[in-house]
MARFISE-69712 format. One record per atom (N, C-alpha, C, O): residue in one letter; x, y, z. Coordinates in pm, whole numbers, padded with zeros to 5 digits, always signed. Layout:
N
AXYZ
...
END
This chain:
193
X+03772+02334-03448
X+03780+02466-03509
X+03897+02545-03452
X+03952+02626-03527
X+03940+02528-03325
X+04079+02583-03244
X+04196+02584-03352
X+04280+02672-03370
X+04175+02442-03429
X+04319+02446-03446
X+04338+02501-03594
X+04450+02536-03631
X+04205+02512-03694
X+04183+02597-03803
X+04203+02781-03762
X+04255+02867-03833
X+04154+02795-03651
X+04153+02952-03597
X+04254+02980-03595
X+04282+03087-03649
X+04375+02890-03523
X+04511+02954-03494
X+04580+02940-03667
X+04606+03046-03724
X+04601+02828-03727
X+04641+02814-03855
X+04595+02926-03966
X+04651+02947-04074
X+04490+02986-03919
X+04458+03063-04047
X+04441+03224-03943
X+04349+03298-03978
X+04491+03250-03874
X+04484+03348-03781
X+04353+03450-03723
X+04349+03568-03688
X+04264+03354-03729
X+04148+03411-03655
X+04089+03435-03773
X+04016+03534-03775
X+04100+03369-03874
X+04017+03431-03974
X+03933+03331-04073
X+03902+03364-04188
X+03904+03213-04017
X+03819+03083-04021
X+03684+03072-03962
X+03646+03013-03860
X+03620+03143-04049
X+03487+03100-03974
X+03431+03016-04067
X+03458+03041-04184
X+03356+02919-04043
X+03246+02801-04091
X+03126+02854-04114
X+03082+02923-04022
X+03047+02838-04226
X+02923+02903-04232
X+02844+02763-04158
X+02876+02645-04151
X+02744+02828-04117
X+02619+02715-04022
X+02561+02570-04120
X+02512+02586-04231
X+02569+02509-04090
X+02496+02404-04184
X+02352+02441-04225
X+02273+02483-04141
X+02304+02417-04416
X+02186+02440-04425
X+02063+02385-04371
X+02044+02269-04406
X+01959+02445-04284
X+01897+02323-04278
X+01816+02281-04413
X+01834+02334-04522
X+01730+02181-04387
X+01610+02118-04495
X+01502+02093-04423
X+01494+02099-04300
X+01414+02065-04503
X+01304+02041-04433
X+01219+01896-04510
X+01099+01869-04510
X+01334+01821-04572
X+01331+01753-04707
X+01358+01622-04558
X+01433+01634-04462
X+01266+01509-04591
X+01227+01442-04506
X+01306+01303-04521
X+01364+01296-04630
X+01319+01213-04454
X+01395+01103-04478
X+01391+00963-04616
X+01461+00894-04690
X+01208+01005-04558
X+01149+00925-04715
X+01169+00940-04851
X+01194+00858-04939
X+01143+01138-04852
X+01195+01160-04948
X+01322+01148-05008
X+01342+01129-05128
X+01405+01160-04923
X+01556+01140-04972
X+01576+01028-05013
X+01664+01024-05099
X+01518+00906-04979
X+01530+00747-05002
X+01488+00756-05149
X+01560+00718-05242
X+01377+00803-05162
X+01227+00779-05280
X+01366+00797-05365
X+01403+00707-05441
X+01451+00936-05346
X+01518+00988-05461
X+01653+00931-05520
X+01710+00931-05629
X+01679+00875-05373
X+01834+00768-05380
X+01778+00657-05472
X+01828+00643-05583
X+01670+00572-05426
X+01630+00481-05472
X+01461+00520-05504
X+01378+00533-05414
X+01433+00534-05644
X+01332+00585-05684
X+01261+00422-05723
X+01312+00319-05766
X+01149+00452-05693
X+00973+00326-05697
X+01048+00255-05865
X+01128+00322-05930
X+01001+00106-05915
X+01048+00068-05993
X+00885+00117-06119
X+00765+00108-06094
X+00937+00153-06212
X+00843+00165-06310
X+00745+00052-06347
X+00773-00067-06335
X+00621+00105-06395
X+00517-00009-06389
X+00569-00090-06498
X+00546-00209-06479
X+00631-00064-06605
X+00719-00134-06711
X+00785-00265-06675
X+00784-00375-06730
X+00860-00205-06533
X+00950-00288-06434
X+00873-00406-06397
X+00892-00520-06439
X+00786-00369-06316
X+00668-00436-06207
X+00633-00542-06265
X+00636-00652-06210
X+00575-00510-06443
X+00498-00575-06535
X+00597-00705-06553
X+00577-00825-06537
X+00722-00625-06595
X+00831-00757-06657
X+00877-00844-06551
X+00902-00964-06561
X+00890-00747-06414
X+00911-00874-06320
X+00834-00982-06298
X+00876-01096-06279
X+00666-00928-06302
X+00600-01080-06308
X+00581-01167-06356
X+00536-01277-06323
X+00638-01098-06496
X+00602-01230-06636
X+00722-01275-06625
X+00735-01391-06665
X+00835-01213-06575
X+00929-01324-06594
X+00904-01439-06433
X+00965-01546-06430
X+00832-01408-06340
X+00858-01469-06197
X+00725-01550-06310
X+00744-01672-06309
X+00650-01525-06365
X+00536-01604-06445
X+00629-01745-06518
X+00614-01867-06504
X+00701-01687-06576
X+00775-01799-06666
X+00842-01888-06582
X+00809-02005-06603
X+00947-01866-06471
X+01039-01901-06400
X+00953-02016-06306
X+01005-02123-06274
X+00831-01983-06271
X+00786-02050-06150
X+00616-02125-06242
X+00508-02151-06187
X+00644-02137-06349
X+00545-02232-06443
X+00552-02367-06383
X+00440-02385-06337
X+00591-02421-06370
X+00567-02580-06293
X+00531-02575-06150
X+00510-02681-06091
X+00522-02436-06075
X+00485-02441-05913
X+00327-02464-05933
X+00255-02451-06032
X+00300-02503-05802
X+00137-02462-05833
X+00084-02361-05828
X+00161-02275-05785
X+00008-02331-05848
X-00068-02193-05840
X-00057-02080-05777
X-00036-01962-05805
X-00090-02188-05619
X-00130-02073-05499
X-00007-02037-05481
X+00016-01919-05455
X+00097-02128-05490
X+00235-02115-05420
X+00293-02019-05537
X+00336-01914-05488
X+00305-02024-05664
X+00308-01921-05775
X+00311-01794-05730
X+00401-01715-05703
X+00137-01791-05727
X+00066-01623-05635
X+00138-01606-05543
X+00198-01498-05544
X+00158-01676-05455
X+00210-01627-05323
X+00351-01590-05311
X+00382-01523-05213
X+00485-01643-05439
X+00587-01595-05430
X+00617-01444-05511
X+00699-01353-05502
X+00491-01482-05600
X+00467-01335-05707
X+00468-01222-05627
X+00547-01130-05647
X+00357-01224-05506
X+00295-01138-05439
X+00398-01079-05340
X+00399-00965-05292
X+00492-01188-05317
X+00665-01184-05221
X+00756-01090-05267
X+00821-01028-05182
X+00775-01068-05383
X+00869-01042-05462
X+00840-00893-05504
X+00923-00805-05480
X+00705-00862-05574
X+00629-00808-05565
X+00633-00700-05485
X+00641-00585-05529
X+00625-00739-05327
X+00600-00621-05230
X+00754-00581-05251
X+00793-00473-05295
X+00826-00676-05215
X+00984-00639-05225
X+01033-00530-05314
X+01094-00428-05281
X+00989-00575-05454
X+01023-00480-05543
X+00980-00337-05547
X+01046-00244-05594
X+00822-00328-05474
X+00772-00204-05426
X+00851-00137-05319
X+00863-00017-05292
X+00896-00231-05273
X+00945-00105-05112
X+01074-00054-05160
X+01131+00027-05089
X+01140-00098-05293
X+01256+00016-05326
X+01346-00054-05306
X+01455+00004-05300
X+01346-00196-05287
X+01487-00330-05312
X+01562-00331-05373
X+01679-00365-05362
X+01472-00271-05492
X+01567-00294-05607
X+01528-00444-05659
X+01463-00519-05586
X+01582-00496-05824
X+01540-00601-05865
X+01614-00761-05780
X+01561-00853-05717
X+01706-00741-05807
X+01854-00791-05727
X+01795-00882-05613
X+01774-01003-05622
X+01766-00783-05481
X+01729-00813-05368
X+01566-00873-05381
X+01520-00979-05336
X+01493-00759-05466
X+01362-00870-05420
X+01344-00995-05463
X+01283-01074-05391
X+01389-01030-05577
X+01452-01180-05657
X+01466-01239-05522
X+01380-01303-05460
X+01600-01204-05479
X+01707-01294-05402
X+01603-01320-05240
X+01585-01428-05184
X+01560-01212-05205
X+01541-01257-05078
X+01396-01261-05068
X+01359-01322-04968
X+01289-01209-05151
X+01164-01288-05214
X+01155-01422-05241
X+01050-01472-05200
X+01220-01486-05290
X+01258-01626-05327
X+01336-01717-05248
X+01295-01832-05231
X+01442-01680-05199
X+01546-01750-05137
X+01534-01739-04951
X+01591-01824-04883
X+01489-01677-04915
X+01408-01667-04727
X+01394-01763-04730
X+01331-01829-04812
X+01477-01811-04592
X+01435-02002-04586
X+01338-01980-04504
X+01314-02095-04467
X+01267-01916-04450
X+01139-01905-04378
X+01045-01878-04459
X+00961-01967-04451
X+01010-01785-04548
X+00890-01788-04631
X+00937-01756-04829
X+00886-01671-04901
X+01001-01816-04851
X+01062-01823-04970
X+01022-01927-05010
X+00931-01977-04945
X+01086-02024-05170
X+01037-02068-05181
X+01020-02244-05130
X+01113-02287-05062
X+00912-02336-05162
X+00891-02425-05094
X+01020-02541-05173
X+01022-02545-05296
X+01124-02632-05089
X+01207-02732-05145
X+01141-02806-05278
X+01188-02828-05390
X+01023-02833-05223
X+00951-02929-05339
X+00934-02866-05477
X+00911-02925-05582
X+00950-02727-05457
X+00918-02660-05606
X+01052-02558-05631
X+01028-02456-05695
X+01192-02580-05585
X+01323-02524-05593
X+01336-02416-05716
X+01448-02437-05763
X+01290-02335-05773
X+01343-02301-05902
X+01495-02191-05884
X+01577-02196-05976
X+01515-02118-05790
X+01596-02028-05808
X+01699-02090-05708
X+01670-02115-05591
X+01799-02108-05755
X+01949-02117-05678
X+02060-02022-05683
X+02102-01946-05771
X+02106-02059-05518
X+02241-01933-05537
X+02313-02071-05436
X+02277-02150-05349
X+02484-02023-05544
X+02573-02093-05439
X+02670-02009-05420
X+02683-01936-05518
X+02748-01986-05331
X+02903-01917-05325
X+03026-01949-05425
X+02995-02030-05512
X+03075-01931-05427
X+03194-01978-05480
X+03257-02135-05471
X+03292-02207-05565
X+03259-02162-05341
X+03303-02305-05293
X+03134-02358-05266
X+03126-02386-05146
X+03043-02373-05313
X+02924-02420-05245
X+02875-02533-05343
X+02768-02530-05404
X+02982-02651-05349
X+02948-02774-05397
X+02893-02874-05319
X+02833-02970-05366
X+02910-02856-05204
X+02812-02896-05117
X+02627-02868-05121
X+02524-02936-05116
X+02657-02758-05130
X+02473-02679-05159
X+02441-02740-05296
X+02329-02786-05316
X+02541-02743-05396
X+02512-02756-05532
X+02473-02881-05553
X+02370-02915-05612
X+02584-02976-05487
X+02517-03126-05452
X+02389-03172-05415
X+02341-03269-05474
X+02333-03118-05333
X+02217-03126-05247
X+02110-03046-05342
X+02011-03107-05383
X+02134-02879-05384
X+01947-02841-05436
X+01954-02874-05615
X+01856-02859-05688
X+02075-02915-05657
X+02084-02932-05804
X+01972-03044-05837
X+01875-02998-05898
X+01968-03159-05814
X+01856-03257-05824
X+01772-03242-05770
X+01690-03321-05818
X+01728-03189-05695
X+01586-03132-05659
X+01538-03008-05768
X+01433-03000-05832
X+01645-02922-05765
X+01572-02836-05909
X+01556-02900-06024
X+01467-02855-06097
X+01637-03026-06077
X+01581-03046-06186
X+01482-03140-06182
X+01403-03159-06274
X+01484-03215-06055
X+01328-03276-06049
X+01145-03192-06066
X+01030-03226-06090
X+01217-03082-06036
X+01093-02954-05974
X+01067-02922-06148
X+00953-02904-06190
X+01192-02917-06244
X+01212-02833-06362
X+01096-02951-06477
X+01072-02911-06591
X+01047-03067-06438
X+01034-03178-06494
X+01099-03254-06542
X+01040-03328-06620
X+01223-03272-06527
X+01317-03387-06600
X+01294-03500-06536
X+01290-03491-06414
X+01279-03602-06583
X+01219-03704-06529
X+01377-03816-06478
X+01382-03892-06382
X+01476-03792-06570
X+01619-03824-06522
X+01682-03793-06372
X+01679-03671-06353
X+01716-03838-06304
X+01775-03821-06208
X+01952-03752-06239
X+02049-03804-06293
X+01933-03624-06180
X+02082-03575-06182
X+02170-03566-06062
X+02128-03530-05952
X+02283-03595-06084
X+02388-03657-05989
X+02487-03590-05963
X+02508-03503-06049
X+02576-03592-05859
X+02701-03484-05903
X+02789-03506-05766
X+02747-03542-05656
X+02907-03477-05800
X+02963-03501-05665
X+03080-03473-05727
X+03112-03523-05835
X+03171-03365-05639
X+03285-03294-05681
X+03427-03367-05584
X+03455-03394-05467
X+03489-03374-05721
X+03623-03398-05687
X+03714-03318-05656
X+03811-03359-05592
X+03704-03193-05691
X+03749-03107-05656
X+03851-03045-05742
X+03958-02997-05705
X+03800-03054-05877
X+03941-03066-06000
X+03828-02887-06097
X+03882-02820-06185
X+03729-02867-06061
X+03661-02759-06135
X+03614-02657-06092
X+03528-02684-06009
X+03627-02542-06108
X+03579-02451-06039
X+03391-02485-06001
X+03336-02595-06004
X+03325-02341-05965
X+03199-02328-05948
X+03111-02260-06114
X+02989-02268-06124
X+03179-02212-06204
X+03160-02177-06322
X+03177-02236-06389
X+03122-02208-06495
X+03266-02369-06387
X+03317-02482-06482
X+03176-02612-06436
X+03107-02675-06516
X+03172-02617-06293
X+03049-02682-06218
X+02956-02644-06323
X+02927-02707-06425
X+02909-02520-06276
X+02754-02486-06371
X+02748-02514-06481
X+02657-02593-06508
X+02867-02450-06638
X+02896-02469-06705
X+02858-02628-06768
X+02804-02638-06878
X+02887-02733-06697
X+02879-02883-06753
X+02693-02874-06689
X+02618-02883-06786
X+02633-02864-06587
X+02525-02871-06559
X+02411-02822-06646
X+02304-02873-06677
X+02481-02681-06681
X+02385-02653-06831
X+02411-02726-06946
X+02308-02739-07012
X+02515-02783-07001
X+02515-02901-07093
X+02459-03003-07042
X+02432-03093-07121
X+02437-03016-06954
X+02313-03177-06887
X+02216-03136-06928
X+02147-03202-07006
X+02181-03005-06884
X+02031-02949-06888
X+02016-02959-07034
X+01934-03030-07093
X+02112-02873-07091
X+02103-02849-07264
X+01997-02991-07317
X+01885-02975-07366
X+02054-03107-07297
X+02015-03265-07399
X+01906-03275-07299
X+01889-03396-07289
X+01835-03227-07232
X+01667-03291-07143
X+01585-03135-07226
X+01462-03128-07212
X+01648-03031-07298
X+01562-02919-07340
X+01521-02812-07216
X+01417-02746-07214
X+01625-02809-07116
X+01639-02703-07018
X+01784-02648-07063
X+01874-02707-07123
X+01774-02475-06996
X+01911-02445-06997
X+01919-02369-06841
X+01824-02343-06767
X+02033-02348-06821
X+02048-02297-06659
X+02068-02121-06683
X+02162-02074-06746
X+02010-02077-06649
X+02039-01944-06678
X+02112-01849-06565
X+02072-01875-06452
X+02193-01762-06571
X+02263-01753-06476
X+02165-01573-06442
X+02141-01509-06545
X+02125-01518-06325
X+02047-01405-06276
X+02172-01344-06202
X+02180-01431-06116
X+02270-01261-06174
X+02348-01189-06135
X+02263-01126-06000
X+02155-01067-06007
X+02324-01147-05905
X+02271-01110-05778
X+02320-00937-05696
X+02289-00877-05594
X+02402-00917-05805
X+02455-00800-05700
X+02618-00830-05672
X+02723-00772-05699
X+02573-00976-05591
X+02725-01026-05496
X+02851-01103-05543
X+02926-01081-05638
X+02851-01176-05470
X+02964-01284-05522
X+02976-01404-05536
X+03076-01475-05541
X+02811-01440-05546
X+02779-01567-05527
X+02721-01553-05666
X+02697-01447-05724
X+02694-01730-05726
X+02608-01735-05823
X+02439-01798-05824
X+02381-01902-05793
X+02419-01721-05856
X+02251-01739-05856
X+02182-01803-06039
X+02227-01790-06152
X+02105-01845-06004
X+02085-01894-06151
X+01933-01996-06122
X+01895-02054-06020
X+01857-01982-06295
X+01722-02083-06280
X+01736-02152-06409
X+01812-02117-06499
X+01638-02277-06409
X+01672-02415-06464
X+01529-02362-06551
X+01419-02382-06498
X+01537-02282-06710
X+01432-02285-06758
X+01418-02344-06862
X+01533-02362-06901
X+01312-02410-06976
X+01326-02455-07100
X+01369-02353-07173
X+01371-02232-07152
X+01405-02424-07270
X+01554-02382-07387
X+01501-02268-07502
X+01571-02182-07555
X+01327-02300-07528
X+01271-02215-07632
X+01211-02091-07552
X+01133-02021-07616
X+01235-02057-07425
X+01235-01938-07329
X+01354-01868-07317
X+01331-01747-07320
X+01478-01897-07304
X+01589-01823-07287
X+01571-01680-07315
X+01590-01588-07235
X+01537-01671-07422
X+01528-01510-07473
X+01444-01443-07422
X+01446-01325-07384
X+01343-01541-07420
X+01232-01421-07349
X+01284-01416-07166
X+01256-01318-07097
X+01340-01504-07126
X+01353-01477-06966
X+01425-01298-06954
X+01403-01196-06890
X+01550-01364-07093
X+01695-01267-07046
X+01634-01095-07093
X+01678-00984-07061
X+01538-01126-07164
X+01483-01004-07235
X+01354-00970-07116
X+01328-00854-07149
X+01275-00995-07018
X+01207-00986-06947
X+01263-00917-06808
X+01226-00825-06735
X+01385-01020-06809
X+01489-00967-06673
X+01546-00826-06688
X+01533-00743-06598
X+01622-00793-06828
X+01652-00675-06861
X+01574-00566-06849
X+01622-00456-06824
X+01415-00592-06870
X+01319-00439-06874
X+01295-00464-06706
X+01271-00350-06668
X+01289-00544-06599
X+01256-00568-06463
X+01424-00537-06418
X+01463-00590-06314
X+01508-00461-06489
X+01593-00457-06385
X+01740-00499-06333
X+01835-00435-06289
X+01716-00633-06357
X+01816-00765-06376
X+01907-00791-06440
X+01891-00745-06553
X+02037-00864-06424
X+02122-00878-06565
X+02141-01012-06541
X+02194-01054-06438
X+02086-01110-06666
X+02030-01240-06676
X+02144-01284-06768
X+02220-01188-06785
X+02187-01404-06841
X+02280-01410-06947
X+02310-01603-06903
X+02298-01656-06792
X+02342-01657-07011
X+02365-01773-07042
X+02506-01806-06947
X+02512-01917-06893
X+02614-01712-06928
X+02736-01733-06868
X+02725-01655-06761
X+02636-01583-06716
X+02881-01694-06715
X+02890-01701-06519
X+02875-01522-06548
X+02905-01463-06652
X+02829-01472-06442
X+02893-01358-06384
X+03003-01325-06295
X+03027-01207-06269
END
């Protein structure tokens, strides 16, 4: 304030900061306001559709994951991503449905791609191994034409980041996933983000 006093010749005063009495929670609630029961509803039917081949309990139990997530004010994005994807209580390898890779993550892609489509029911074994001649959007891109001829398509879930995230669902669902994701929140779509 010295050096405002001399610059403006003693004639700088600062009024006091207001206080509040407006609490931390509240300010959150308002930054990030509770997701509508609209929301809540569509997130489960779509985590309903997405996780149809898990079993049951494991179903309930990622529903119920995601779920709290989405309650505490995550946002859709995050409770998806880290409801599902927690390698500690996310979901189980044997039942893979939701993937995220980075940009360069043909390595990861190598490794959980045939396990998701084993999990998805394709009874084909899928293979893959990069030469290094295609991007990670050109990658997915041919993977959903695999999927396309078994009656899966790969759907791509936009995470927020800069990675791609995406689930392996049948082909006569598409609409309803991308239309489920949209009222929960999400921006779902056939191509890369």
């Amino acid at each position: 304030m010295g050096l405002f006093d001399r610059l403006f010749g003693g004639r700088f005063t600062a009024p006091p900061p207001d206080e509040t009495d407006v609490s931390d929670d509240e300010i959150l609630r308002e930054l990030k306001p509770r997701p509508s029961s609209a929301q809540r509803k569509a997130m489960k039917a779509l985590l309903e559709v997405l996780l149809a081949r898990t079993p049951d309990d494991e179903r309930q139990r990622l529903i119920r994951r995601v779920d709290r997530r989405f309650d505490r004010q995550d946002g859709a994005e995050d409770a998806l991503s880290v409801g599902l994807l927690d390698s500690a209580r996310g979901q189980k390898p044997d039942h893979w449905m939701l993937l995220r890779f980075d940009w360069r993550g043909f390595d990861g892609f190598e490794y959980l791609a045939p396990i998701a489509v084993k999990a998805s029911g394709i009874l084909e074994a899928f293979s893959y191994s990069h030469a290094g001649k295609l991007s990670m959007p050109e990658v997915l891109s041919e993977f959903d034409a695999w999927l396309a001829l078994h009656g899966r398509r790969y759907v791509h879930i936009d995470s927020g980041g800069d990675e791609y995230q995406g689930a392996i669902v049948p082909a006569e669902e598409v609409e309803e996933v991308i239309r489920l994701a949209s009222v929960a929140g999400l921006s779902c779509s056939l191509e890369c983000f």
